[in-house]
ZAMARGU-4260 file (C-alpha; in steps of 0.2 Angstrom, whole numbers, plus 5000, padded with zeros to 4 digits):
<rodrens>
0) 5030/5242/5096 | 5032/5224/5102 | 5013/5222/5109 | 5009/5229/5092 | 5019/5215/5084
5) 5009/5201/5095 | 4996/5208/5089 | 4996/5206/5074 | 5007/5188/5075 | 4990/5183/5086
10) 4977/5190/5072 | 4988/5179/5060 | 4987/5165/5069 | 4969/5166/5072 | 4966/5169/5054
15) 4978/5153/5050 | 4966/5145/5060 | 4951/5149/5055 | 4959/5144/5037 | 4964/5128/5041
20) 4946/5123/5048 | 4935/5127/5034 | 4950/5115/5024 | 4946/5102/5034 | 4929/5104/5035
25) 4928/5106/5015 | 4938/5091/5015 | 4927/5081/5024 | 4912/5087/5016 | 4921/5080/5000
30) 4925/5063/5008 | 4907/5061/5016 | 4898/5067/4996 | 4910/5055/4986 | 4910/5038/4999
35) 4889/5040/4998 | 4891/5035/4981 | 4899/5016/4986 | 4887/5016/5004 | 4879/4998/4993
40) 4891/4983/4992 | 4892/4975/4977 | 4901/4956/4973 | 4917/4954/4968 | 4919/4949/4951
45) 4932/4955/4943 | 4943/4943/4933 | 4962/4948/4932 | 4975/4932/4931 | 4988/4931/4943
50) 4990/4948/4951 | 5005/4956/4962 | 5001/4972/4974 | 5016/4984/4973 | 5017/4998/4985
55) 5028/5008/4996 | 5017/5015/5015 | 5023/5026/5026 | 5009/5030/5040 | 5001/5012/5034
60) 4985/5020/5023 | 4991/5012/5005 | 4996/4997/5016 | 4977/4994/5020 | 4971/4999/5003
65) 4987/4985/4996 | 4981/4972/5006 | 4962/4974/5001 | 4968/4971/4983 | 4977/4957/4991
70) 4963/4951/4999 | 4952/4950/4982 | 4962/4947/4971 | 4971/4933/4979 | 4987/4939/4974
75) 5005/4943/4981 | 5013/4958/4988 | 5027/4966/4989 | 5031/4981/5000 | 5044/4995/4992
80) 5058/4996/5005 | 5068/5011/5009 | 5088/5008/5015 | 5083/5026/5025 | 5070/5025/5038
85) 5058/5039/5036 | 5051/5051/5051 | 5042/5061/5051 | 5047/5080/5056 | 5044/5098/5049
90) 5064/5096/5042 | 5058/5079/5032 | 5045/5087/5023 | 5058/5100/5017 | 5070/5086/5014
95) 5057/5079/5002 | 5053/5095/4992 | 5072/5099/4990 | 5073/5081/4983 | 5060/5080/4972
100) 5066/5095/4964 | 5084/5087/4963 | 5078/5072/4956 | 5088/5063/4968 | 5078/5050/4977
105) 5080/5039/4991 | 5091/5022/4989 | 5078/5007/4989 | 5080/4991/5000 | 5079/4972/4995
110) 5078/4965/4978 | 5064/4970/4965 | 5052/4960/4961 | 5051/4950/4945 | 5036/4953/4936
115) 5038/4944/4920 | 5025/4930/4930 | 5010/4943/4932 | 4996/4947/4921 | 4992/4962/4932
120) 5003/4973/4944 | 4995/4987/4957 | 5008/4999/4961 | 5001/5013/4975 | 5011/5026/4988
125) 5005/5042/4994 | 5005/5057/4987 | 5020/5070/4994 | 5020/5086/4987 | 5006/5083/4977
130) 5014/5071/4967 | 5022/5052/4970 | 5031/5048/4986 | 5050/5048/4981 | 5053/5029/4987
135) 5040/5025/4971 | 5052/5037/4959 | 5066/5025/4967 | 5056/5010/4960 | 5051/5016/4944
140) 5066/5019/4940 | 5076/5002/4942 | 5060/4994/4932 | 5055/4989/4917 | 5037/4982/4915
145) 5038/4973/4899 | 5021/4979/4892 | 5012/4971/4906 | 4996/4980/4911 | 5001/4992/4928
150) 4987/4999/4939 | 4993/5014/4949 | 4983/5018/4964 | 4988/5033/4978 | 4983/5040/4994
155) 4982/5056/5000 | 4973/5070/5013 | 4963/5077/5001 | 4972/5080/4982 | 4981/5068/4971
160) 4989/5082/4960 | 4999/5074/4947 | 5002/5056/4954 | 4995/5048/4939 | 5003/5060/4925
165) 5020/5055/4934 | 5017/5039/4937 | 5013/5037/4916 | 5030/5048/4914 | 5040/5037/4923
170) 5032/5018/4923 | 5043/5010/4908 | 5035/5000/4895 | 5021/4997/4907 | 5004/4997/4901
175) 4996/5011/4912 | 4979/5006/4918 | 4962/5015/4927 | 4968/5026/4941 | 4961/5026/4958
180) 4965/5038/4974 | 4958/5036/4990 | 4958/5051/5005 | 4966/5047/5021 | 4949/5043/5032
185) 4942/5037/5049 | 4938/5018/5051 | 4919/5027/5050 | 4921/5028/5032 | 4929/5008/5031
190) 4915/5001/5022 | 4912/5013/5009 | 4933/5015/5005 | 4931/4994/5004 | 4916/4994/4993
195) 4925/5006/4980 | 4939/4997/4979 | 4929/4982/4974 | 4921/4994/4962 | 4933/4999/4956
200) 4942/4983/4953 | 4926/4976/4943 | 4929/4989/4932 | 4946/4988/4928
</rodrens>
């Protein structure tokens, strides 16, 4: 009974891991088709006033991404806080189911930033759960845009899911600008991921 069990847990395993490889070899076939697209650099030109880059990282992927839009932009930052640090364990990503389903989200650190200055505001996290890392719930709560024009941008391994719609839901007053997500990839992939931001930018 026991070695039949084994077994069985062993085909299951084997079968998770076959699984899990054609995931990450879908995912990467995805990364490598949509990054072709921006392989040709193009000038920056956008034209978008005074500009501050909002965003909560955790493993440092919207980081890079923030501090690009940073970089062009010329504009300030300011990195969402938590009072909690984060790490990460197979309990924390239960933690962060069981919160986002509560609605009780993690208590923020520092004082928010006053926007009222900005013609333009990024605001990027990573995408938990398929949706908005709790810490940017946290923000989005306690602000109030004003009617000034908000750009949402997230990262993620491979699918957004409702990041943007939840963003919109819970951004007050702000005036919801064009979306952009970006795939957690290797440094091979730096130039392209740099050249679709500026795109990106020039077409806000």
């Amino acid at each position: 009974m026991i070695k039949k069990i084994l077994v069985v847990l062993l085909v299951l395993a084997v079968i998770g891991g076959i699984c899990a490889l054609v995931h990450q070899l879908k995912v990467a076939y995805k990364n490598k088709k949509e990054l072709a697209v921006f392989a040709q650099e193009e000038p920056f030109t956008a034209t978008l006033g005074k500009v501050l880059v909002v965003y909560y990282s955790w493993t440092g992927h919207t980081q890079d991404i923030a501090r690009q839009i940073v970089s062009l932009t010329q504009g300030n930052e300011y990195r969402i806080q938590t009072q909690e640090e984060f790490k990460s364990s197979p309990a924390f990503y239960a933690r962060v189911k069981k919160t986002l389903k509560a609605k009780t989200y993690p208590q923020l650190a520092g004082q928010l930033p006053d926007v009222s200055e900005y013609d333009t505001i990024f605001v990027g996290a990573p995408v938990w759960w398929y949706t908005m890392a709790t810490p940017l719930y946290s923000f989005l709560g306690q602000m109030d845009f004003k009617g000034k024009k908000v750009i949402p941008f997230s990262t993620q391994g491979s699918n957004p899911g409702t990041f943007l719609k939840d963003f919109t839901a819970n951004a007050q007053k702000a005036q919801v600008g064009n979306y952009a997500n970006f795939n957690n990839v290797g440094p091979e992939y730096d130039k392209a991921v740099h050249n679709k931001i500026v795109h990106w930018l020039n077409n806000l």
